[in-house]
N, C-alpha and C positions, 0 to 999 in steps of 0.2 A: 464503618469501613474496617477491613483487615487489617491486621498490624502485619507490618513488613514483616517481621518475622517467621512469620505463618505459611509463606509462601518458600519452597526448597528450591534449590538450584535445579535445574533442566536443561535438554536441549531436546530438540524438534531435528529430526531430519528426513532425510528422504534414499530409498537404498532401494534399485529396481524397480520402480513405478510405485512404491507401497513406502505411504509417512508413519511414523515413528516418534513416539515421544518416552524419551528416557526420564524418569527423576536421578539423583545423585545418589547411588547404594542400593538402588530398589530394579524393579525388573521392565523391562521398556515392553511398553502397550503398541501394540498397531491400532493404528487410529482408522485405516484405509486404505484398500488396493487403489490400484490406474490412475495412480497421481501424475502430474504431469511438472507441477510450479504451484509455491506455496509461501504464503507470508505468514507473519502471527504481531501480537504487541497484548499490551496490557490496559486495562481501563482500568477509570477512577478510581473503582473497587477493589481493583487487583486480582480482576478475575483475566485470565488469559482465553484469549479469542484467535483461532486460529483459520484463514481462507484457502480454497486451495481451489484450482481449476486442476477437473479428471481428464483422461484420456482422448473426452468425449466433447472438451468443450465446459462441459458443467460447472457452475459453480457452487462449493459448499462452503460453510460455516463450521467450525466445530467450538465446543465452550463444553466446558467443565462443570457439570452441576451435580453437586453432594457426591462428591468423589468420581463420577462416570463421567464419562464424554461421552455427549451427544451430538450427532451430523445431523446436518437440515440442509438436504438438497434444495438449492433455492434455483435457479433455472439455469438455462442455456445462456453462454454469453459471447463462444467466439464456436465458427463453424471449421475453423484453419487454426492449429496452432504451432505449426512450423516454425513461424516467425517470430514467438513471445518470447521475450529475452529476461524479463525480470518482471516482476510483480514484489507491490509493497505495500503495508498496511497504516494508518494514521486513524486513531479513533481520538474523536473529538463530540466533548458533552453528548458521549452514549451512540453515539452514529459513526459508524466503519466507513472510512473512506478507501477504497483499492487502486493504485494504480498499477498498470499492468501497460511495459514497451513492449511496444510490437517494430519488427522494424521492416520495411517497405522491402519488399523483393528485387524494385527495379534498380536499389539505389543502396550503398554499404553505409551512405551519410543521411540516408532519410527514415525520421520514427514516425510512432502515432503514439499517442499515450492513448489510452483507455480511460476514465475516471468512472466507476463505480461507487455508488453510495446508497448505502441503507441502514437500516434500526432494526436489532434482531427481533423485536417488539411484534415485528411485521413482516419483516423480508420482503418491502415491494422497494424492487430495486431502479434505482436511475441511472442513465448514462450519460458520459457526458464524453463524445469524439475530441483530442485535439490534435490536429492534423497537420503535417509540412512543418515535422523539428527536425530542424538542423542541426547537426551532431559537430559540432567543433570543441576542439583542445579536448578530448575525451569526455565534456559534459554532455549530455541530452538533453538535460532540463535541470535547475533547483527550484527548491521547494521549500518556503516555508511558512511557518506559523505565528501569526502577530496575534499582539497583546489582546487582540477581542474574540480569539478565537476562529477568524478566517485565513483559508488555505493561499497564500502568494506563490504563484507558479510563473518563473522566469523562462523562455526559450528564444532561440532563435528559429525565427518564420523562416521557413523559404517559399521565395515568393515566384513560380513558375513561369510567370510573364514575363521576368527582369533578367530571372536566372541567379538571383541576388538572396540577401538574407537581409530580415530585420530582428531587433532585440526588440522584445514583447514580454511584457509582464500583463496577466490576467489576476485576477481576485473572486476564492468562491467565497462569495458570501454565505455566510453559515446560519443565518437569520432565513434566507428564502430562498437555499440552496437554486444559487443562477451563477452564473460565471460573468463576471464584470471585465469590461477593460481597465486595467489599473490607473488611469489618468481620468478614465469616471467614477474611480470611487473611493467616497471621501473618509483617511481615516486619520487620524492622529500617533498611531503608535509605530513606534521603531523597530526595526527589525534587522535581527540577524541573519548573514547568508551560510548558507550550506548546499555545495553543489551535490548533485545527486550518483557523484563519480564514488562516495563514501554511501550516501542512502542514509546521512544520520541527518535528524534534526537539532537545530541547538537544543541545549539540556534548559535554557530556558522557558522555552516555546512549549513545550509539553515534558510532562512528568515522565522519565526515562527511566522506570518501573523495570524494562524490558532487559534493558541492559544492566542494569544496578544486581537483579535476581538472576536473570538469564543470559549467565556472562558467555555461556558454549553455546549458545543459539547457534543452528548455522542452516546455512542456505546452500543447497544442492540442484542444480538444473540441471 
């Protein structure tokens, strides 16, 4: 593993459809035209992994190897992207998870999450729709990460027939990547909350690499 050290302060941004990544004193690289929306985070390693959806819909990868950055167009994932409001990244035991809000045209209180997940190993990607989040007191969803390494995603349902909302917690299992309902799945560990109004995870839950190095990260839509 790298020594913390080793890694320099950065930021990632985005200026006219084209991302960018600065180091601290040195000369900022373009990474990519016809960006649209772009996350990044750090793994185990301390290698930084950066996602981004093109102009086009597409989704790429970018990672850092022996000084280059390398892009690997991995496919198609949205045909509309009028409506995407935010995209975020969570890598857990080596596998990228993406979420990416979209938020419903007919409605200023109604989202979709997206969940995307793959292994740069392979890039065969999953998806996974969550549909009818209610957007109240500014949250849309939280999100976090418990002691075994699975994804807990809090929302409120809305439920079309009642006209009503429920409070729903799901669980991705990270063992056989499925989406649980939280009340079928059994776990013993405690968890911290963090609404997703911030997009932070507790510093617990995952190694916060990202922020610790990458204190000027920023995100531009």
């Amino acid at each position: 593993m790298k020594n913390n050290k080793d890694i320099k302060p950065f930021y990632i941004y985005a200026d006219k459809n084209s991302l960018y990544i600065k180091n601290i004193n040195e000369q900022t690289e373009k990474l990519a035209n016809n960006i649209h929306t772009y996350c990044a985070n750090i793994d185990d390693n301390q290698s930084i992994h950066i996602c981004a959806l093109d102009l086009k819909g597409k989704l790429s990868h970018f990672i850092n190897v022996n000084g280059s950055w390398k892009r690997k167009m991995i496919c198609k994932v949205f045909n509309n992207l009028k409506n995407i409001k935010d995209m975020r990244l969570y890598i857990i035991k080596g596998i990228l998870n993406i979420f990416v809000v979209e938020k419903y045209s007919i409605s200023d209180s109604l989202y979709k999450v997206s969940h995307f997940n793959f292994s740069p190993s392979n890039y065969k990607v999953s998806k996974y729709p969550i549909n009818n989040i209610y957007k109240e007191d500014e949250h849309i969803y939280k999100l976090n990460i418990d002691e075994t390494s699975n994804i807990v995603f809090e929302y409120n349902k809305f439920n079309p027939s009642t006209r009503g909302t429920l409070s729903e917690a799901i669980v991705f299992d990270t063992n056989c990547n499925k989406w649980i309902l939280d009340n079928n799945f059994s776990r013993s560990a405690n968890l911290d909350t963090s609404s997703n109004e911030t997009y932070e995870l507790p510093i617990n839950s995952i190694e916060h690499d990202i922020f610790e190095y990458c204190y000027s990260i920023k995100y531009k839509f």
